[in-house]
C-alpha positions in Angstrom: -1.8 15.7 -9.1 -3.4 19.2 -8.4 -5.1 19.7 -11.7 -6.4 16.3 -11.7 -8.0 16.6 -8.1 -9.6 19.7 -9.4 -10.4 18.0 -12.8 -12.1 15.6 -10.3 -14.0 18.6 -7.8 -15.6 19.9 -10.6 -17.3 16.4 -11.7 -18.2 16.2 -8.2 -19.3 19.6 -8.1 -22.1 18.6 -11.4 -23.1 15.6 -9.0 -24.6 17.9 -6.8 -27.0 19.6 -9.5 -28.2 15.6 -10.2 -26.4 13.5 -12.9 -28.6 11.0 -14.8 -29.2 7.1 -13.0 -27.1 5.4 -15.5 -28.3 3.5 -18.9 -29.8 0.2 -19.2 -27.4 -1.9 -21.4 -26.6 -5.8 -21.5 -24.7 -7.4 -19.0 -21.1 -7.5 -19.7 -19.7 -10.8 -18.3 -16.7 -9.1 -16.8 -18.9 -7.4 -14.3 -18.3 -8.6 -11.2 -21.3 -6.1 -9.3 -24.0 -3.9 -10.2 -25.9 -1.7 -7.7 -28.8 -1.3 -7.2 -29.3 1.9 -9.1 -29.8 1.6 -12.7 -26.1 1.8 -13.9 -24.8 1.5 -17.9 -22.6 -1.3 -17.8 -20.0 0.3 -20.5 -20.8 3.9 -19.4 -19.8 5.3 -16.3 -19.6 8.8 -14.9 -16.0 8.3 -13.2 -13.3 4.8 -13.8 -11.3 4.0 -11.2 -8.9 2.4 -12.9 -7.3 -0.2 -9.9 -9.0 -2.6 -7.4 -6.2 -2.7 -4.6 -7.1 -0.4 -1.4 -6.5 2.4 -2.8 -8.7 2.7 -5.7 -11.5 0.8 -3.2 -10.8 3.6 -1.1 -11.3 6.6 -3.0 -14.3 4.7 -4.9 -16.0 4.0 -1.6 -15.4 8.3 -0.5 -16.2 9.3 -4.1 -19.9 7.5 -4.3 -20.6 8.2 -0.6 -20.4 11.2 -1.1 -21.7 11.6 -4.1 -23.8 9.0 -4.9 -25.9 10.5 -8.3 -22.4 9.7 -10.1 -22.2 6.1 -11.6 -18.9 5.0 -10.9 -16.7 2.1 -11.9 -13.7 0.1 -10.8 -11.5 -1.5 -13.1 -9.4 -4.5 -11.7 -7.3 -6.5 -14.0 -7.3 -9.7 -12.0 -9.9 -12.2 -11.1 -10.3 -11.0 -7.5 -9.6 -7.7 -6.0 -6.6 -6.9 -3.5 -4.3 -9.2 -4.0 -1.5 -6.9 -5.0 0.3 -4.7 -3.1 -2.7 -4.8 -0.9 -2.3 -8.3 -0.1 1.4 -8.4 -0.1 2.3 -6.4 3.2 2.8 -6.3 6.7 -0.4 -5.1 8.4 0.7 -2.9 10.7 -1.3 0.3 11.3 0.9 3.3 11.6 1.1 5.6 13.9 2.8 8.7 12.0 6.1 9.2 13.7 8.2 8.6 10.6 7.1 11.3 9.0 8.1 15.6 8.7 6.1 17.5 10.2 3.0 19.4 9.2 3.9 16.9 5.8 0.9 15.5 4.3 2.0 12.8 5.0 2.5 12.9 9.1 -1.4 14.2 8.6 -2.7 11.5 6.6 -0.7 8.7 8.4 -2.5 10.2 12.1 -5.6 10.8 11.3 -5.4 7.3 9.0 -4.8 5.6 12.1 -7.8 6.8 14.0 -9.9 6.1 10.7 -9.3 3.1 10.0 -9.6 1.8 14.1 -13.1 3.6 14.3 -13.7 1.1 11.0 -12.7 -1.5 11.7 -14.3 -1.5 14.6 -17.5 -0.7 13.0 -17.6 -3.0 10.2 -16.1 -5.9 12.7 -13.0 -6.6 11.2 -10.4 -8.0 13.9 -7.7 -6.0 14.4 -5.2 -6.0 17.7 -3.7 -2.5 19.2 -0.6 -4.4 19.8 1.7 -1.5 19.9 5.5 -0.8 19.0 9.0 -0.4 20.7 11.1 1.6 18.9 14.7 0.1 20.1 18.2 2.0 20.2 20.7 -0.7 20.7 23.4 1.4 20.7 24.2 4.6 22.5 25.0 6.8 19.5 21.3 5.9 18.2 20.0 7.2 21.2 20.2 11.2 19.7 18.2 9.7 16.8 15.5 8.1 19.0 15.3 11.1 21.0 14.9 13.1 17.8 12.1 10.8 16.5 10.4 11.0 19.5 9.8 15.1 19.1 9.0 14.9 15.4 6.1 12.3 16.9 5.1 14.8 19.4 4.7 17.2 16.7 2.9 14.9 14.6 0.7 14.2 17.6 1.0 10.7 18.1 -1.1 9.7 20.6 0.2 8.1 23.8 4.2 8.4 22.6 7.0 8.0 26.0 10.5 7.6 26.5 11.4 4.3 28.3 14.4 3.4 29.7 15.6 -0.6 29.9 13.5 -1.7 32.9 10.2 -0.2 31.1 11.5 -2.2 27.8 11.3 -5.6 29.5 7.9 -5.1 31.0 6.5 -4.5 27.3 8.7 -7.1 25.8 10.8 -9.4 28.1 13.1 -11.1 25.8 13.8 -7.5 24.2 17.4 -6.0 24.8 17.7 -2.0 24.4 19.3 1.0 26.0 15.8 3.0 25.3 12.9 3.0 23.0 9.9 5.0 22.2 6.3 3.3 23.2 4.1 3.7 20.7 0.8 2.3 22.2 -1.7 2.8 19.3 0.1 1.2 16.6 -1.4 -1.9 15.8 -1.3 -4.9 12.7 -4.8 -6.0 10.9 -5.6 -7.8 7.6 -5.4 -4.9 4.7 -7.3 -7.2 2.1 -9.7 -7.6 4.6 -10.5 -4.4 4.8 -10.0 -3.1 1.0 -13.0 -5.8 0.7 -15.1 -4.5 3.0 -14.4 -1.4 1.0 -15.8 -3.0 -2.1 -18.7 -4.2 -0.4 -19.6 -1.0 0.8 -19.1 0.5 -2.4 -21.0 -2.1 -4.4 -24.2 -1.5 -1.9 -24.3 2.1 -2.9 -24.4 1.5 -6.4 -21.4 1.0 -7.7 -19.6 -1.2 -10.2 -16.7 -3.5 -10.1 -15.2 -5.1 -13.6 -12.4 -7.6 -12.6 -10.7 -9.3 -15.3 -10.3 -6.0 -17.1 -6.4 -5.2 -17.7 -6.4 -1.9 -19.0 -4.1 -1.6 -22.3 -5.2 1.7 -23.6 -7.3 4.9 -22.5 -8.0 7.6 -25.2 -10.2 10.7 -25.7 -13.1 9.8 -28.5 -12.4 11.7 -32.2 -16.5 11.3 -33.1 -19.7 9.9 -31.1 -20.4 6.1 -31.5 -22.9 5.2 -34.1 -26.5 4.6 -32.4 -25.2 5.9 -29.4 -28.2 7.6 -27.3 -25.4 9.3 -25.1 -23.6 10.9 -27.9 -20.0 12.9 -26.6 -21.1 12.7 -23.1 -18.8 10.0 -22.1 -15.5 10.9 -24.3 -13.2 8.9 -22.6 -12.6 5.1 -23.9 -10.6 2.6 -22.1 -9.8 -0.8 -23.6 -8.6 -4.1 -22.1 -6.3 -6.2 -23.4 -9.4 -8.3 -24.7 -10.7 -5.1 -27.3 -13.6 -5.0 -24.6 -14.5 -0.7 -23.8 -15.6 0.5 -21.3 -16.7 4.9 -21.6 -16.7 7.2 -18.9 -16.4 11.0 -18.3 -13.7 11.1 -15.6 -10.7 8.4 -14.7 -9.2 8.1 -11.9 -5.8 5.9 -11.7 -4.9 4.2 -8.8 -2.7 1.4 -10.4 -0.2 0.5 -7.8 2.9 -0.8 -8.9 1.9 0.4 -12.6 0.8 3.5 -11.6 3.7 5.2 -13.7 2.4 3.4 -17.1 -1.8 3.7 -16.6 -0.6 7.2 -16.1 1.1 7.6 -19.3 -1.7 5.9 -21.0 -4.1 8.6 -19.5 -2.1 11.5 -21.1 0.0 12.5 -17.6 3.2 12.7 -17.0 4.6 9.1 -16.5 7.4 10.4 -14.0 8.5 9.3 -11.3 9.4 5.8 -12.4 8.4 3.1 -10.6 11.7 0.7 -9.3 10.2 -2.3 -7.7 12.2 -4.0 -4.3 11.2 -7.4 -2.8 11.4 -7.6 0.8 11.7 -11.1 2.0 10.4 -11.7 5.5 11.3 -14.6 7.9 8.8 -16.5 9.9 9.9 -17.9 14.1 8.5 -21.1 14.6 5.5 -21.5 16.5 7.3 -22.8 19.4 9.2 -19.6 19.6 6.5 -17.1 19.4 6.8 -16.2 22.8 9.5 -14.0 22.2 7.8 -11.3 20.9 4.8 -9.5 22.0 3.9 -6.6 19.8 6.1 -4.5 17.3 9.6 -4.3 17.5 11.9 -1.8 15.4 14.8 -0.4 14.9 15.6 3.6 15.2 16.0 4.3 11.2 18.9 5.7 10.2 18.2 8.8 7.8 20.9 8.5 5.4 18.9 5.0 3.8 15.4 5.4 2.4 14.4 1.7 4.6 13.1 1.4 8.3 15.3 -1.7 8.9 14.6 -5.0 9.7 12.1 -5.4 12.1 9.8 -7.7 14.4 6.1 -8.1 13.0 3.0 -9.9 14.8 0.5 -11.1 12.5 -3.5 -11.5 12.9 -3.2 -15.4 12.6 -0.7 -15.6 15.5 2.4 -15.6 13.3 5.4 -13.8 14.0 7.3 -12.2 10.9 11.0 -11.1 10.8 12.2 -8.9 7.7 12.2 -7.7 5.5 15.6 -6.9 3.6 14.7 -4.7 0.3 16.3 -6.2 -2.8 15.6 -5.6 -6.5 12.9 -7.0 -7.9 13.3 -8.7 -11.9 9.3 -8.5 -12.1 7.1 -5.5 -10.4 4.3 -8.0 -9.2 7.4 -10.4 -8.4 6.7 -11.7 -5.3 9.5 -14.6 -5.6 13.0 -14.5 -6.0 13.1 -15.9 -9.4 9.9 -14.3 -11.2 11.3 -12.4 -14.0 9.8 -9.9 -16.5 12.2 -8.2 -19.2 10.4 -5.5 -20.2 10.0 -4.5 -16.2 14.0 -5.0 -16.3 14.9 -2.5 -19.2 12.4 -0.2 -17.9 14.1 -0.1 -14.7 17.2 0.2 -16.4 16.9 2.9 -18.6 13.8 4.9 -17.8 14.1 5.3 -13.7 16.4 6.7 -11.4 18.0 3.5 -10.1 21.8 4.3 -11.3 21.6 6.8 -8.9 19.8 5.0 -6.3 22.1 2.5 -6.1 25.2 4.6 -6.0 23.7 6.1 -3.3 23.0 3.4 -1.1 25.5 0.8 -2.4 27.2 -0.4 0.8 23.5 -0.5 1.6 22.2 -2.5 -1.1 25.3 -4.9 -0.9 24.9 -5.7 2.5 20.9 -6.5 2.0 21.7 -9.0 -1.0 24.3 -10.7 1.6 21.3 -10.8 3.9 19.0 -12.1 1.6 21.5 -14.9 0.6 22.6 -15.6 4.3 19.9 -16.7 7.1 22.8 -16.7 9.5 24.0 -12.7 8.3 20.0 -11.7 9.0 19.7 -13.6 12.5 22.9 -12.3 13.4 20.7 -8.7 13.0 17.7 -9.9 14.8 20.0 -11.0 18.1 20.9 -7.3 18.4 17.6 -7.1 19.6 16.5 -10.8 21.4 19.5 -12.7 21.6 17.9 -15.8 22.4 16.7 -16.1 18.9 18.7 -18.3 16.8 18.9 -19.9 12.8 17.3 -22.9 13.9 14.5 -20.9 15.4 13.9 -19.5 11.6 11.8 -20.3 9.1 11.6 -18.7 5.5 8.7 -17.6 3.5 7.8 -19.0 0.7 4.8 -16.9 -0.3 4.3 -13.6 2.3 6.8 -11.1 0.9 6.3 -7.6 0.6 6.7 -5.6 -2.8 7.6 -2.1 -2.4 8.1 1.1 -5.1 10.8 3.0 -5.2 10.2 6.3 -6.7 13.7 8.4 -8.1 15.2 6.8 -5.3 12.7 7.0 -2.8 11.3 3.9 -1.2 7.7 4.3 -0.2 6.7 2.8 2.9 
């Protein structure tokens, strides 16, 4: 990672001194936008290989901030974000999870903030709803009191101890012994906003190419013949079509393939990438009342999940979930979608043996869940025990695809 974000400074670095416009060439018809600079449609300063948030993201910092570099974004389906990106649970946030001084507590805080102040400038509806973080039981309360100083020391903003009385004023159907009130977490629509992303990227100049499933990316041997920009571009990437597309500088930001782009780029391919469903539950409309914002569990440290949990969503909804099982597919977003070569690489190249002898009382108890309603309600009444199985209704289509890296679930 280090080498290739200073592989990356010092393209950005030449951008300063003034890189070339672009090249005139015929209009591809896999390009979804050009700028309005005068961009090559094959030739690109810097790929961004990956059309989900991420690679929006960082395409949206990179020509904002440099915007004499002709940039590129490769997505391999017909619309961006519909991945990962479109497969979660909204929620903005707040940092407690995380270690301290990690770059990750950073990033998650300051995130937050960012992506408020956004939102709120672009218009895109979000709700501060906030979270309870809920011990049920008296030993969890040492772990809630814990989590509550690693937020502190993350500085979370607005974080307090409540005790039972302060729990049903926030939610009144909510049963706990104490919780943490975390005011400034909040749930919006990610696609949403990885497409006002695009759009803002697209107005500075840049370049999207959907339908562009990248199969191969490899250093050029000789210039191509007639070619009035000779070795400047030595880096071809090829779709699954035979279509190229040359560039300078690629950036990967392929989601749940992230471990085999990178391979293809000449990086190291490790860690591998185990993909888990989560399966969420919907309440009925009738029972929405039940829950205002945010509801969690305290997580237990010795399992890489948060737990299941209570989820608002922007179009009123009310999601309960998710377990975490295996996945047969990495974009597998229903029980029964299958992929054999995603199988025997999880098998045999990634860390899931040990994963699962880790957690296997664990994992056991979330397939039961994911087979039982009753064994997952039974769960959800720890927390409002009015809910009950007839008050559920499953998903057939929101479910949430996670990576788990050498044993480590990303959240």
């Amino acid at each position: 990672m280090v080498p290739a974000l200073r592989y990356l400074g010092r393209v950005c670095g030449r951008a300063r001194g003034g890189f070339p416009g672009g090249f005139s060439a015929a209009c591809e018809p896999w390009l979804l936008c050009q700028g309005g600079r005068r961009a090559s449609t094959s030739s690109f300063d810097v790929v961004i290989v990956g059309g989900g948030i991420v690679g929006l993201a960082s395409a949206r910092a990179l020509i904002l901030r440099h915007p004499a570099l002709s940039i590129g974004v490769l997505e391999k389906e017909k619309d961006l974000a519909v991945h990962q990106t479109g497969h979660n649970s909204g929620v903005i946030h707040s940092g407690i999870y995380y270690k301290p001084e990690s770059l990750k507590a950073k990033l998650c805080v300051q995130g937050s903030a960012l992506i408020y102040e956004y939102c709120t400038q672009k218009g895109i509806s979000y709700k501060q709803c906030g979270k309870l973080i809920v011990a049920v039981e008296q030993e969890e309360i040492p772990r809630l009191q814990a989590l509550y100083e690693r937020g502190l020391q993350n500085g979370v903003q607005g974080l307090r101890l409540i005790q039972q009385e302060d729990i049903k004023k926030k939610e009144p159907y909510c049963r706990g012994l104490m919780a943490i009130d975390c005011p400034y977490t909040g749930i919006v629509n990610y696609r949403q906003v990885a497409l006002s992303f695009a759009q803002d990227f697209q107005e500075a100049g840049g370049s999207v190419l959907t339908n562009f499933e990248v199969e191969d990316i490899e250093m050029a041997k000789e210039s191509p013949s007639r070619s009035e920009d000779g070795m400047k571009y030595p880096i071809i990437i090829r779709n699954t079509k035979g279509e190229e597309v040359r560039c300078q500088y690629v950036v990967t930001c392929a989601g749940l393939y992230s471990d085999r782009i990178s391979e293809l780029s000449g990086c190291n391919p490790n860690p591998r990438i185990v993909p888990f469903r989560g399966d969420y539950l919907i309440l009925k409309p009738e029972k929405r009342y039940l829950v205002k914002g945010n509801i969690y569990p305290v997580p237990d440290s010795r399992f890489p999940f948060l737990g299941v949990h209570f989820t608002p969503r922007m179009d009123g909804s009310i999601w309960l979930g998710p377990n975490a099982v295996l996945a047969f597919k990495r974009e597998g977003y229903r029980p029964f979608d299958f992929s054999a070569r995603d199988i025997m690489d999880t098998i045999i190249k990634s860390g899931l043996i040990k994963l699962v002898f880790q957690n296997f009382s664990y994992g056991v108890n979330e397939m039961y869940k994911a087979c039982f309603l009753s064994a997952t309600v039974k769960h959800l009444q720890k927390f409002i025990p009015e809910i009950t199985v007839t008050d559920i209704l499953r998903s057939k289509e929101n479910v949430l695809n996670k990576p788990s890296w050498r044993g480590k679930v990303l959240f």
